[in-house]
C-alpha positions, 0 to 999 in steps of 0.5 A, spaced: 770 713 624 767 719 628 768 716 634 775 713 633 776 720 632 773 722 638 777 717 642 783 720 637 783 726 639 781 725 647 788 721 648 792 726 644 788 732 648 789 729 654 797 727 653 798 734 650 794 740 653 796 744 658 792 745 665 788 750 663 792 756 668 798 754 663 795 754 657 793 762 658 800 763 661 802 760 654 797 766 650 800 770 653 805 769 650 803 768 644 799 775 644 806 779 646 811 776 641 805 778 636 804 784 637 812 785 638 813 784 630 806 785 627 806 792 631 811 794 633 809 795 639 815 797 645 816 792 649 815 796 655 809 800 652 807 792 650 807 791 658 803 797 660 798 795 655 798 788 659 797 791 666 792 795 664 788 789 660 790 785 667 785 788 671 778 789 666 775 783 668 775 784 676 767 785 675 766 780 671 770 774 675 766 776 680 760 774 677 762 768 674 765 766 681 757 766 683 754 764 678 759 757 680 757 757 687 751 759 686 748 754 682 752 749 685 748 750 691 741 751 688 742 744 684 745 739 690 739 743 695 734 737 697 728 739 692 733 738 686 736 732 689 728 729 689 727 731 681 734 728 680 732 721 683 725 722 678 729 723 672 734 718 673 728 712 675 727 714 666 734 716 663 737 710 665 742 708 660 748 712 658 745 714 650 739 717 654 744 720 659 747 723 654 742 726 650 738 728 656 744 733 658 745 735 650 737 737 649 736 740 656 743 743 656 742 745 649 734 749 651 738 752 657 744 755 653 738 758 648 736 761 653 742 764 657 750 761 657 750 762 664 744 756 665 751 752 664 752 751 670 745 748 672 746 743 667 753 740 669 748 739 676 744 734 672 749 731 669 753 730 675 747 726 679 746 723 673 751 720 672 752 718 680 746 714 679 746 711 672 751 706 671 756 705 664 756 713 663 763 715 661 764 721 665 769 725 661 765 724 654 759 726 659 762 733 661 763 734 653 756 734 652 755 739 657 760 744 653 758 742 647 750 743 649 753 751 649 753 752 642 747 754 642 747 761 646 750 763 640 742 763 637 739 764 642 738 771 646 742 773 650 748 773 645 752 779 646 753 783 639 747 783 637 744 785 644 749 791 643 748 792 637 741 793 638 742 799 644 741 805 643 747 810 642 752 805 642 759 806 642 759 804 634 753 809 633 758 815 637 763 812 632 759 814 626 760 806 624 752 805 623 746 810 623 741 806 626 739 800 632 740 793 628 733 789 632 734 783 634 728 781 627 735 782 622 739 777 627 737 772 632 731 772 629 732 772 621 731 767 617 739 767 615 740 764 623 734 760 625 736 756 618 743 756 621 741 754 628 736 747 626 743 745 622 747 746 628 744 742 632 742 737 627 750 736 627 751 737 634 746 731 635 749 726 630 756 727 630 755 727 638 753 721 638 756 718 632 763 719 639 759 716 644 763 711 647 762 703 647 763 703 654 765 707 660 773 706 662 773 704 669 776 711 670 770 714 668 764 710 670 763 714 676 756 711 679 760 704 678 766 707 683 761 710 688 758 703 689 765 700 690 766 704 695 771 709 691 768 715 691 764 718 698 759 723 696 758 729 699 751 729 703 750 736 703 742 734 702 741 730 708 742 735 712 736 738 711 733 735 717 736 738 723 735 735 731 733 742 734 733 739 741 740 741 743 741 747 738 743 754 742 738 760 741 743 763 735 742 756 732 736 756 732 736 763 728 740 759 724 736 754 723 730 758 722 725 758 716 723 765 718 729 769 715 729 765 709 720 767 709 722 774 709 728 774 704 724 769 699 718 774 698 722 780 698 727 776 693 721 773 688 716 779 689 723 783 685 724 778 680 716 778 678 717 785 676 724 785 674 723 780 668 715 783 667 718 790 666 724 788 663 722 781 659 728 777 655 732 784 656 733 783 663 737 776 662 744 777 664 749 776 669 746 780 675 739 778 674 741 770 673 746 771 679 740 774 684 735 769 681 740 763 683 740 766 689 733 766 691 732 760 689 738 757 692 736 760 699 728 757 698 730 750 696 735 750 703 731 752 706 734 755 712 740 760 712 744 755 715 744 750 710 744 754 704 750 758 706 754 751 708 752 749 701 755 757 699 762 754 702 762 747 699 761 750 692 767 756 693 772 751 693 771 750 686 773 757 682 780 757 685 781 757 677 777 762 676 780 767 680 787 766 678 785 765 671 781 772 669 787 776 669 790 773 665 786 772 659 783 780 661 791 782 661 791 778 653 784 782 651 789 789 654 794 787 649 789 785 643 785 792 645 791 797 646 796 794 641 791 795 635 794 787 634 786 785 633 784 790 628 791 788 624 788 782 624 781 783 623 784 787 617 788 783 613 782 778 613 777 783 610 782 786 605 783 780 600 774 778 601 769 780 596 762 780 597 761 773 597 767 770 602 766 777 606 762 773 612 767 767 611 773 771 612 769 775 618 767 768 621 775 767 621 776 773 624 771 772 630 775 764 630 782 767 631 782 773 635 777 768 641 782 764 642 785 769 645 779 774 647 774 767 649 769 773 652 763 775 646 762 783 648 770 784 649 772 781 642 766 784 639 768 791 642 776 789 639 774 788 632 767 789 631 768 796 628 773 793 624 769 789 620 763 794 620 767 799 616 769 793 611 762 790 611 760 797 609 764 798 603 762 792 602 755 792 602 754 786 606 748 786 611 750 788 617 745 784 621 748 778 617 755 781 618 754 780 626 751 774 625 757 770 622 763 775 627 758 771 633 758 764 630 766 765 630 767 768 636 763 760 639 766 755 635 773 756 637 770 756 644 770 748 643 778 748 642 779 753 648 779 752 655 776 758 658 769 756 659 770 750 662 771 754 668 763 755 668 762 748 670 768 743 670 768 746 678 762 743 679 764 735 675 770 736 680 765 734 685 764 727 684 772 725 681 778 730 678 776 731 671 780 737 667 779 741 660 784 736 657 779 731 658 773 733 654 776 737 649 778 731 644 771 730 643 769 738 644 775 738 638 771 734 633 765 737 634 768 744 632 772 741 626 764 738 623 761 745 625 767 750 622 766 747 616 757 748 616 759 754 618 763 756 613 759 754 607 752 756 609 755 764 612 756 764 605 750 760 601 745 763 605 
C-alpha cells in the first residue's frame, strides 16, 4: 500500500509541480494576494516590502553557491573516486544503495545540513555503479535523509536561543539563554528523534520501487553507452614533458603544500576553540575547500573541478531572491505574526505545541530558511507560550519540527544537491517529491501526536 502510494504520489507530482523557478514565482504570489486581504497592506507599500525582502539573502545564496561547487569537488576528487569504488564492491544491491545514502546521509545532516551535498556525491557514484538503483527514488532518500538536522546540533533556534543577548532577550520575550540540555538534548527531543528515524526507515523503505524504470536505472544506461561520464578524476595524472613554465606552476603540488598547512592548521584550532559551536556555513565552506584543494592535489585540478560544479547553481542564483523577497513581505507586512496569532488564540495548554508546530509547517512554505522564520514568528509564539505556561525549551522544539516537515513538500532545498544528481541525468524536484510527500504525511502525523503527549 505505502509504495503504491509512493508510485501515486511521484506521477502526480511529476505531472503537476511546476520547475522549482515557477513554484517561487507562484509564492509570490500567493504571499501578496494574502497580505493584501489579511492586512491591509497598500499595494505599492506591499511592493516595497517585496523589494526590501528581495535582497536579504545575497549573503547567504552565495554561501549555498559553494558549499554546491564545493562539495562537488571534494566528492568526485580522485581520493573519494578510490573510497566510491570500495563502497560499491559492498553495497551491491539498490535496498543496500538505498539505506547506505538514508544512514550516512541521515549521520551527515545530524551533524550539520549542509554535509548534504556530500551524500548527493555518494549516491551519485553509487548509483553509476550499482545496476537496479532507481535514481529518482534515489535522490528522494537524499532529501529524506535531511530530516534529521532538525535534532541534531546545528539546528537554527535553538542555537539562537541559546545566545547570549539575543534579540528575544533585547525584546524582553524571555529572561534567560535557553541551553541546548532543554532542547536538542532533552529527553522530549531524543525521544522524538528515535521515532522519526524509525518512521523514516520503514516508510522509506516500504516506497522502495520493484525495479528501476529504464529511465531511471543510470548505471544501466552508462553501460549501454547513453550516458558519457565526466572523467574529471582521471586527469589526475598529468604528462609534464611539454607543459610551459607557468603550467608547471600550475600543476605543481607545492602551492597546494603551502595552502593545505595554513587551511588544516586554522581548522584544528578553529574547531578545538570553538567546538560544535563553530559548525556553520562559513566554517563547512573553508573546510570543503581545504579538503577539496588537498584531494586534487594540484591547483589546476582543483579549479577545473570548481568550474564543472558552477554550472550547477544557476538555480540558486535566480531563485533566492525570490524566496527573500517573500520572507520580506511575511517580515514587513506583519502577515506571519497575523498568522502565527490566530493558531495560537484558539490553543490551550495541551494543543499549544500542536498549533505552534502548525504555525512553523504553514509559514515555511513560504520562508523554507529556519533562522528567517524563526526571527518572523518566533516572538509571537513565545509571547503565547508564556501566557500559556509552556516550556519554552519544548516550545522551540515543536516551531523547528514544523519549519522541517513541510521541507519534504517545498522545493527549495533540493537546490542544495539536485545540481549535483544533475551531473549524471536531468532529474528535477518534481521527480523526488512524490515520494518526499509520503514521507511528510507519516511524519506530520507522529509529530502531531508526541508535541503533544510528550
Amino acid at each position: 500500500m505505502i509504495r503504491a502510494l509512493g508510485e501515486f504520489f511521484a506521477v502526480k507530482f511529476r505531472r503537476w509541480l511546476p520547475d522549482s523557478f515557477s513554484f517561487a514565482i507562484i509564492l509570490t504570489f500567493v504571499a501578496m494576494i494574502m497580505a493584501l486581504t489579511i492586512t491591509k497592506t497598500e499595494p505599492m507599500a506591499l511592493l516595497g516590502h517585496w523589494y526590501k525582502g528581495f535582497w536579504l539573502f545575497l549573503q547567504f545564496s552565495m554561501q549555498m553557491a559553494l558549499i554546491v561547487v564545493l562539495g562537488f569537488a571534494v566528492g568526485t576528487s580522485p581520493v573519494l573516486a578510490k573510497f566510491f569504488d570500495w563502497l560499491s564492491k559492498r553495497v551491491t544491491t539498490p535496498t543496500g544503495v538505498y539505506l547506505t545514502v538514508l544512514i550516512v546521509g541521515g549521520a551527515a545532516a545530524y551533524l550539520y545540513w549542509g554535509f548534504t551535498v556530500a551524500v548527493a556525491v555518494l549516491a551519485m557514484e553509487l548509483a553509476r555503479r550499482v545496476k537496479g538503483v532507481s535514481y529518482k527514488y534515489l535522490g528522494a532518500c537524499v532529501y529524506c535523509s535531511m530530516i534529521t538536522c532538525v535534532f541534531g546540533v546545528s539546528i537554527t533556534a535553538p542555537l539562537l536561543m541559546n545566545t547570549p543577548e539575543n534579540q528575544f532577550i533585547k525584546l524582553g520575550l524571555i529572561d534567560r539563554v535557553v541551553p541546548p540540555a532543554e532542547t536538542i538534548f532533552s529527553s522530549y527531543n531524543l525521544i522524538i528523534f528515535a521515532a522519526t528515524v524509525v518512521v523514516m526507515l520503514v516508510v522509506m523503505l516500504l516506497m522502495k520501487p520493484k525495479t528501476a524504470e529504464p529511465e531511471w536505472d543510470v548505471a544501466e544506461k552508462i553501460e549501454k553507452g547513453e550516458i558519457v561520464l565526466d572523467t574529471s578524476a582521471d586527469a589526475a595524472k598529468i604528462d609534464k614533458s611539454n607543459l610551459l613554465p607557468a603550467e608547471k606552476v600550475d600543476s605543481s603540488p607545492i602551492l597546494t603544500i603551502f595552502a593545505c598547512i595554513c587551511g588544516f592548521a586554522f581548522l584544528g584550532y578553529y574547531f578545538w576553540t570553538k567546538g560544535s559551536a563553530g559548525i556553520n556555513l562559513d566554517s563547512i565552506n573553508f573546510t570543503f575547500f581545504i579538503f577539496g584543494l588537498a584531494f586534487w592535489g594540484r591547483p589546476s585540478l582543483f579549479a577545473k573541478a570548481v568550474m564543472d560544479g558552477v554550472r550547477g547553481v544557476a538555480s540558486i542564483i535566480v531563485q533566492f531572491p525570490f524566496y527573500a523577497g517573500i520572507m520580506g513581505i511575511f517580515m514587513y507586512t506583519g502577515l506571519s505574526k497575523v498568522i502565527a496569532m490566530w493558531l495560537v488564540s484558539v490553543a490551550t495548554p495541551i494543543t499549544f505545541p500542536f498549533f505552534a508546530f502548525l504555525a512553523a509547517c504553514i509559514v515555511n512554505i513560504f520562508v523554507p530558511s529556519a533562522g528567517g522564520e524563526w526571527m518572523v514568528i518566533g516572538g509571537t509564539l513565545l509571547e503565547a507560550g508564556k501566557e500559556i505556561g509552556y516550556p519554552v525549551g519544548k516550545l522551540i522544539m515543536a516551531y523547528s519540527y514544523g519549519d522541517m516537515c513541510t521541507n519534504l513538500i517545498q522545493p527549495f532545498w533540493t537546490l542544495v544537491f539536485i545540481p549535483v544528481l544533475c551531473k549524471l541525468t536531468n532529474i528535477r524536484a518534481r521527480d523526488i517529491m512524490g515520494y518526499t510527500a509520503v514521507l511528510c504525511i507519516a511524519w506530520f502525523i507522529l509529530l502531531s501526536i508526541l508535541v503533544m503527549a510528550l
